[in-house]
Structures are given as structure tokens and as C-alpha cells.
N, C-alpha and C positions, 0 to 999 in steps of 0.2 A: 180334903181328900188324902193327902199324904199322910196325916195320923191312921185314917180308918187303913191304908193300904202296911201301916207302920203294925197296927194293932192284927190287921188279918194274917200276915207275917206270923208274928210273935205266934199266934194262934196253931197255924199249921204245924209251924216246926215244933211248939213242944206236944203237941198230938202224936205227929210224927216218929217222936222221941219216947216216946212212954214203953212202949211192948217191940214195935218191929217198926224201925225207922221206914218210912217213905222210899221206895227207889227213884221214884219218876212225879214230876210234875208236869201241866200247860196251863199256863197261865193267858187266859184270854183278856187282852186289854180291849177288845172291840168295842165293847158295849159301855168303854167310857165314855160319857157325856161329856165333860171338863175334864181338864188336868189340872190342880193347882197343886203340883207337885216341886219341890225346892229339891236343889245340888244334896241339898242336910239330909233332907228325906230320904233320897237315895241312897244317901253315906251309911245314913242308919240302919237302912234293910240290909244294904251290904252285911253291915256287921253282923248284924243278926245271923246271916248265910254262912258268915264262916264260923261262926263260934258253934253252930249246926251242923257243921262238914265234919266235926271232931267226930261225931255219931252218925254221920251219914255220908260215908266218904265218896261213895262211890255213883251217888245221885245225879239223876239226866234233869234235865229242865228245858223246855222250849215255850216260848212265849210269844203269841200272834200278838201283834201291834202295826196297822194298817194306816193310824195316821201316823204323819211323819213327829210327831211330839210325840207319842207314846212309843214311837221305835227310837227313836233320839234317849229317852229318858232310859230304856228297857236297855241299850247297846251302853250306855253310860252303865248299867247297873253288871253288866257282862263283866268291862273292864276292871269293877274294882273287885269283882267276887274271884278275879280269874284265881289268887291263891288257897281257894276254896279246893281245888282240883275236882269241882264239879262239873260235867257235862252241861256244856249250856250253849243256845242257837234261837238269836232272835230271829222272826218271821216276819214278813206281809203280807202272808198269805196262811189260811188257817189247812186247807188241804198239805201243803208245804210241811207247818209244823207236827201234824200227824204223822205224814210219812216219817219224819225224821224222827219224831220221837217213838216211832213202833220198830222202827230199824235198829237206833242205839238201845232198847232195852234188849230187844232181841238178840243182841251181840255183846252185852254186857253183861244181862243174866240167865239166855238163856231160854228166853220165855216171851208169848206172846200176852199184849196186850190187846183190852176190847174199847177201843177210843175214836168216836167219832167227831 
């Protein structure tokens, strides 16, 4: 799992990157079955995120994760991206992470989002 989470990563951010960078992401870890997710794994999405921040600076992110492993791994993944200087707020609750991320775009660009 943490290649396919490694590779879906890679994917977004240079999508993201081509024409008009991404502002906002939510990442739903609910509908994980397993974790077999390693510290490395993590490290590596990290990196990914910051070398992404160069062209995305200003990016929100929130991420529901309701088992206590996938919000362990998701808060582990907060603390290394923090010199990202991306907006980011793990959840347990997926109501939670909507509000919150329809608040910071709102106040960041300006503009509503349509996110259920």
C-alpha cells in the first residue's frame, strides 16, 4: 500500500503542476482496508510535498482519518511537510474536514468551494 499511496502522490502533484497548480486537497483515508504503511513511506510522500510547495505555495490540505493508525501516520505526515508552508489539518471526522477546508479556501482565495 504505501508504494500505491507513494505513486498516487507523484501522480496528483505533477497534474497539479502542469497548467494551474491545485489549491486545495481532502484526502479520505476511510475507505482504507489495511495500512501497511512504513516511517520511509511517509518520509517519501513528505518529500514529494515539499519539492511541490515550490509551485504550490500556497496550498490547504485536510485529511479524514478515523482509525487511529491512519490519523497516527496522516499527523506523522503533517509534522514533516510543516516547511512546506502548506495549510494542512488532520480529521476524525469527515464533516470536520469539509468545514475546515471550505473555511481556509475561502479565506485564502477568496472563493467558495462545492465539497461534500
Amino acid at each position: 500500500m504505501g508504494e500505491e499511496l507513494i505513486s498516487a502522490n507523484r501522480e496528483m502533484l505533477s497534474r497539479g503542476n502542469v497548467t494551474d497548480p491545485y489549491r486545495y486537497a481532502l484526502f479520505d483515508a476511510n475507505g482504507m482496508t489495511s495500512v501497511d504503511v512504513t516511517a520511509k513511506d511517509i518520509q517519501t510522500i513528505a518529500d514529494q510535498d515539499i519539492s511541490a510547495s515550490r509551485g504550490m505555495p500556497r496550498f490547504v490540505f485536510a485529511v479524514y482519518a478515523s482509525s487511529d493508525i491512519a490519523f497516527g501516520l496522516a499527523r506523522m505526515w503533517e509534522l514533516l511537510i510543516e516547511r512546506s508552508g502548506w495549510v494542512t489539518r488532520v480529521f476524525r471526522h469527515r464533516s470536520d474536514a469539509v468545514a475546515w477546508l471550505k473555511d481556509e479556501v475561502a479565506i485564502r482565495f477568496g472563493s467558495e468551494i462545492s465539497i461534500e
